[in-house]
C-alpha positions in Angstrom: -42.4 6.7 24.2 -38.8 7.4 25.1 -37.5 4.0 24.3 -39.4 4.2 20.8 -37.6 7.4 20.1 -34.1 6.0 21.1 -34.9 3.0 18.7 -36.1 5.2 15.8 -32.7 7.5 16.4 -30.8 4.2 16.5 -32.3 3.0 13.3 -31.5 6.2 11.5 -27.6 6.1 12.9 -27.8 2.6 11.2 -29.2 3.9 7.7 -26.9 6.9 7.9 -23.8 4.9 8.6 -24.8 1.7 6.6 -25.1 4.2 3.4 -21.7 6.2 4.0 -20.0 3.3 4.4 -21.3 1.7 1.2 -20.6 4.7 -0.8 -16.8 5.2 0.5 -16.3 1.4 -0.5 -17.9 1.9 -4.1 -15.9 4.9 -4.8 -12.5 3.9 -3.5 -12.8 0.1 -4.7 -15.7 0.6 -7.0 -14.6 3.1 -9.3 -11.3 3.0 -8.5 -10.2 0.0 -8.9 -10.1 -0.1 -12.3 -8.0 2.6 -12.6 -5.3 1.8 -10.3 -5.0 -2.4 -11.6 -5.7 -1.7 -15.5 -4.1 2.0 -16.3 -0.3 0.9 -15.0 -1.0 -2.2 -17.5 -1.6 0.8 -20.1 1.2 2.9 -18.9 3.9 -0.2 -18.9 5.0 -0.1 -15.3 6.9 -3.2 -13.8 5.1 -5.3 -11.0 6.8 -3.9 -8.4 5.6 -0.5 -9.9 1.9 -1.9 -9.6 2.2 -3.6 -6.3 3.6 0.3 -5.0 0.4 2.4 -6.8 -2.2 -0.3 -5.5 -0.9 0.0 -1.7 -0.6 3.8 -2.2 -4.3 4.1 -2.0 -4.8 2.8 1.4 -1.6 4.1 3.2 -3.1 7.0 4.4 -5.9 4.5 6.6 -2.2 4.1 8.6 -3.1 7.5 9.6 -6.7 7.9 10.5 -5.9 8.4 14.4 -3.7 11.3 13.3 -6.2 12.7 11.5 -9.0 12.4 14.2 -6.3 14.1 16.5 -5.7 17.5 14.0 -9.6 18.0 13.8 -10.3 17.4 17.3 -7.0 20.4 18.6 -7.3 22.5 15.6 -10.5 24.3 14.5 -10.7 25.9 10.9 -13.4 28.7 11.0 -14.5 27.4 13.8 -15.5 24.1 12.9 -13.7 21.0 14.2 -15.5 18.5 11.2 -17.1 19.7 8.5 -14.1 22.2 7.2 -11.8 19.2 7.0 -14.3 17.1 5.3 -14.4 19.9 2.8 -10.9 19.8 2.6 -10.4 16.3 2.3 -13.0 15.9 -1.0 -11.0 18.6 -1.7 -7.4 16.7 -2.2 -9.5 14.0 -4.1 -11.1 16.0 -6.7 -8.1 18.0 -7.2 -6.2 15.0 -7.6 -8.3 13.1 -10.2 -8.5 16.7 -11.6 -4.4 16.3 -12.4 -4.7 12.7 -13.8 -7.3 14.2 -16.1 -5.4 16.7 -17.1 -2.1 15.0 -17.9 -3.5 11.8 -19.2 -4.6 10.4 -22.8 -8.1 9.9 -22.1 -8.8 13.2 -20.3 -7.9 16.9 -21.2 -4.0 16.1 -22.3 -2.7 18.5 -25.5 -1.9 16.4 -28.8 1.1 14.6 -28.8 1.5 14.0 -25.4 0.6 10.7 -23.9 0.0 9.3 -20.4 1.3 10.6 -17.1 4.4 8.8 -15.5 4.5 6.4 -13.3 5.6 8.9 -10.3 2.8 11.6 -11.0 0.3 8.6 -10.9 1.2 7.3 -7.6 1.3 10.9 -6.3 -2.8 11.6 -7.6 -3.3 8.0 -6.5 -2.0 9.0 -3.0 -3.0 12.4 -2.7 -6.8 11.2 -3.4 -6.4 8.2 -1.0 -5.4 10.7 1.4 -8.2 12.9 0.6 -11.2 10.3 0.6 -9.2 8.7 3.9 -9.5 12.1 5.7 -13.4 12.7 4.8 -13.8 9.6 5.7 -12.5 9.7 9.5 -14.7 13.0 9.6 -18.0 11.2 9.3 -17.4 8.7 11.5 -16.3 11.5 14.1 -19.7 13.3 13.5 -21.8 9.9 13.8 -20.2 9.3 16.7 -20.6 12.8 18.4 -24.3 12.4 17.4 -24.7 9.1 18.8 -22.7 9.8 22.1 -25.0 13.4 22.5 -28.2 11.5 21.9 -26.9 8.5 24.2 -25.1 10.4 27.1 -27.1 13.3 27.6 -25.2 16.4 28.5 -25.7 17.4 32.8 
């Protein structure tokens, strides 16, 4: 009976993970991706200009240990995970937020046209940040499930 229960746990850690992981990928490559190889086309930038925004968006992954360390040492209302997830889809919304605001195609006044190329790579980086951060969250509360259900407390 135990062993069936560890299994079934197992399998749900699997589904849970499997899922999370598939959504991060479709939204920062998915949806994305467009935006970060087409809209420099649009706004004229060089190709060094488009080689800088499209490594932008995964710079922050250089800093996923870092970010593990601040939630582990630093609570915010007394939660070590699930404050800095907020704040992390936090940074991403806001940032799209700005490029819909100051481009073309969003919420931009007449006359004006697209955003530069510096206040795209900043959104660009500000929400790979974002989405980076949430995602080194989840993995830290999968794993402080899995370790609690594996290693029992004495």
């Amino acid at each position: 009976f135990v062993l069936f229960i560890f299994h079934s746990f197992l399998l749900e850690i699997y589904i849970f993970f499997g899922c999370w992981d598939f959504s991060f990928s479709f939204a920062t490559k998915g949806l994305s991706g467009p935006l970060i190889n087409v809209y420099p086309l649009n706004m004229n930038a060089t190709e060094a200009q488009q080689t800088t925004i499209s490594s932008l968006r995964s710079l922050p992954a250089s800093f996923k240990l870092l970010f593990g360390f601040i939630s582990d040492n630093v609570l915010i209302c007394g939660y070590r995970r699930k404050s800095y997830m907020i704040i992390g889809w936090a940074i991403s919304a806001i940032s799209m937020g700005m490029l819909l605001v100051d481009s073309e195609c969003g919420l931009a006044e007449k006359g004006e046209s697209q955003p530069s190329v510096e206040i795209f790579s900043l959104t660009i980086l500000l929400f790979g940040t974002g989405f980076w951060f949430a995602d080194v969250m989840a993995d830290s509360i999968v794993v402080r499930v899995f370790v609690g259900w594996v290693i029992p407390s004495c």
